[in-house]
C-alpha positions in Angstrom: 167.4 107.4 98.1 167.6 110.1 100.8 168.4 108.8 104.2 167.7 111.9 106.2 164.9 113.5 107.6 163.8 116.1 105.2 160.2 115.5 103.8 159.7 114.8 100.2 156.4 115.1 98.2 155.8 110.9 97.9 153.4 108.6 96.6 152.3 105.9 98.9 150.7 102.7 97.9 149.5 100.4 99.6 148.2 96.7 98.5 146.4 95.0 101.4 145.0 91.8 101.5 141.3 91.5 102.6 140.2 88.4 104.5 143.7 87.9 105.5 142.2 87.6 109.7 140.0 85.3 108.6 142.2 82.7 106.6 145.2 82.6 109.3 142.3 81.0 111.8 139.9 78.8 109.6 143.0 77.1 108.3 145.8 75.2 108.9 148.9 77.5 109.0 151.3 74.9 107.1 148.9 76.3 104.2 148.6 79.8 105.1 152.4 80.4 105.8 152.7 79.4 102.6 149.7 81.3 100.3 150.3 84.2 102.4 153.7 84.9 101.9 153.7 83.7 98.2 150.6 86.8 97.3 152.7 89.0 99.0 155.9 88.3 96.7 153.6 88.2 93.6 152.3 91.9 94.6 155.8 92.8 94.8 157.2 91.3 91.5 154.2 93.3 90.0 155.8 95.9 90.2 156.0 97.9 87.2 156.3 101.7 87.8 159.5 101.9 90.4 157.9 101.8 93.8 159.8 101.2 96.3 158.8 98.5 99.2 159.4 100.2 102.6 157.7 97.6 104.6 155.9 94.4 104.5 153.6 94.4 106.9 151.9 91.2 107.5 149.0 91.2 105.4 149.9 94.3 103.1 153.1 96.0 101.2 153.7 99.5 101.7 154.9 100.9 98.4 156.2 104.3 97.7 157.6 106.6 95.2 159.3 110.2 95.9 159.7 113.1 93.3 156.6 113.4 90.3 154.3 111.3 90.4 153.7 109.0 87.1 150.7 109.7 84.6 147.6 108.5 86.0 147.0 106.0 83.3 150.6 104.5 84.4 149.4 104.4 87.8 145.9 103.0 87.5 147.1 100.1 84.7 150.1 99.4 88.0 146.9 98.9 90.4 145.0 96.6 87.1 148.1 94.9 87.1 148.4 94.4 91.0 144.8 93.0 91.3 145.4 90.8 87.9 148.5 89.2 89.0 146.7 88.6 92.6 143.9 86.5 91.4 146.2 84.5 89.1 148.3 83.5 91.7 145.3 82.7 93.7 144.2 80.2 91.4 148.0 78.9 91.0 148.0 78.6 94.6 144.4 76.4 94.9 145.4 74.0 92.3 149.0 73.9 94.1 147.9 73.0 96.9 144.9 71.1 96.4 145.7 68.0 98.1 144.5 70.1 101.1 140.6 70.6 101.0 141.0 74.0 102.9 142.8 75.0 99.7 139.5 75.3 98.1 138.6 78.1 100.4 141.7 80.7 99.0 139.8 82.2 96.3 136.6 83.0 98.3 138.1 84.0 101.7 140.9 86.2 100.5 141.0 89.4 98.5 142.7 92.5 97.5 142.1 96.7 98.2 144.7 99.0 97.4 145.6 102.1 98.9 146.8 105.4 96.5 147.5 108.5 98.8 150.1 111.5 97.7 151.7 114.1 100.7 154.3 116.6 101.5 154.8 115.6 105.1 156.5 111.9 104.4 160.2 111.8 105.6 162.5 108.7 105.3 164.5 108.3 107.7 167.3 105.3 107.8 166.9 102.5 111.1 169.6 100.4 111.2 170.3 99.0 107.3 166.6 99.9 106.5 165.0 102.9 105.4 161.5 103.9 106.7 158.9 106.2 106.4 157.2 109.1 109.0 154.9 111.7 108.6 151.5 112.6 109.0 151.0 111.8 105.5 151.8 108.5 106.3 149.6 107.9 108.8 146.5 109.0 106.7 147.4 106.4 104.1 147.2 103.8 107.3 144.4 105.3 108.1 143.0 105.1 104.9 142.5 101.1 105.4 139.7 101.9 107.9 137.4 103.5 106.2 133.6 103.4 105.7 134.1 101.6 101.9 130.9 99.0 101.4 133.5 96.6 99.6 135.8 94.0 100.6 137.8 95.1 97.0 138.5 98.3 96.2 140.9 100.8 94.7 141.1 104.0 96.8 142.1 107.1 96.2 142.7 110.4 98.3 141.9 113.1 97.3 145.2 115.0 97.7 146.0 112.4 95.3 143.6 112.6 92.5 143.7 116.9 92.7 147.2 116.2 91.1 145.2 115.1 88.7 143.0 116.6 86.0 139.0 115.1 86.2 139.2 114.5 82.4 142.0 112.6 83.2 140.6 110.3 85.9 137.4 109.7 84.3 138.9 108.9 81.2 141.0 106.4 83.0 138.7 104.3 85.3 136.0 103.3 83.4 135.6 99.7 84.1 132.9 100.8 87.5 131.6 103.9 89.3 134.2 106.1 91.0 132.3 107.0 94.1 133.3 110.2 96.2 132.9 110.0 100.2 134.7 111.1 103.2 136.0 109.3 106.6 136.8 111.6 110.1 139.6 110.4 111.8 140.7 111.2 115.6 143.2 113.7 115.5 143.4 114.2 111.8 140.0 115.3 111.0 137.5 114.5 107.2 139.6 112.6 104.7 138.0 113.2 101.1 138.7 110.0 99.0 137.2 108.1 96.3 136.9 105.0 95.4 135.9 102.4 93.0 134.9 98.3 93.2 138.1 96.3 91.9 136.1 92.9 90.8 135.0 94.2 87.5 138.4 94.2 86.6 137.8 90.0 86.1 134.6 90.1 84.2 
């Protein structure tokens, strides 16, 4: 891995945990230092298509990947698998802990959306023993977790992103819901095309 400055083309990904706000203040935080920190590790050993974890950041991991980008099959069945694995540790974490009634409220309080977004401008650059990320491409992924999406679980994808992709391609590979089209102005950065599709159908 590079430690200097130059920008690299780079996939970021970004699992975030919906509801997170809410659970750290209706309960106890014996319970949600635990759960919390537990989902995030289980996002992380899901891990199947060589991301690399730049930061944990409280209630999400920021993932990323320089040089070509996998097949989009490989990296939609990565999210599958991200939003899988989340839900059964969920339920491993309610019966774990189910001595404690506010255990009960884990699998309807907290959920998952996942951020895909590919750019040119991300640069990592080495701070102290870690490496980190800059770039304006950066900051539209972060800024990609606001956005005017209807659902509390969601895969989302940029479309700088998915026009690496061919439209046979993606169609042929999310098929489990409607991909939905729609766009997001920022300050200072201007419409961000995206799309994205409901995650929950994955668990019918």
């Amino acid at each position: 891995m590079k430690s200097n400055s130059k920008a690299e083309p780079t996939l970021i990904c970004i699992p975030d945990i919906s509801g997170f706000t809410k659970f750290m203040s209706e309960t106890d935080f014996e319970l949600s230092s635990k759960v919390i920190p537990s989902l995030l590790n289980q996002i992380i050993y899901s891990n199947e298509i060589g991301l690399k974890v730049s930061e944990i950041e409280g209630d999400a991991v920021l993932f990323f990947r320089t040089g070509p980008l996998p097949n989009f099959k490989e990296l939609v069945d990565q999210c599958r698998q991200f939003y899988i694995e989340f839900y059964r540790r969920l339920e491993v974490l309610r019966k774990k802990y189910s001595e404690n009634e506010q255990a009960l409220l884990i699998p309807s309080m907290l959920g998952l959306k996942i951020i895909l977004h590919y750019g040119v401008e991300v640069a990592p650059i080495k701070v102290g023993t870690r490496i980190k990320l800059i770039g304006e491409d950066l900051i539209i992924a972060h800024k990609l977790l606001k956005n005017e999406v209807p659902l509390d679980e969601y895969l989302l994808l940029s479309e700088a992103l998915t026009d690496e992709y061919k439209k046979t391609t993606i169609d042929n590979n999310i098929d489990w819901s409607e991909l939905i089209e729609h766009e997001t102005q920022y300050r200072h950065i201007g419409d961000v095309n995206y799309s994205y599709i409901g995650l929950k159908g994955l668990l019918e």
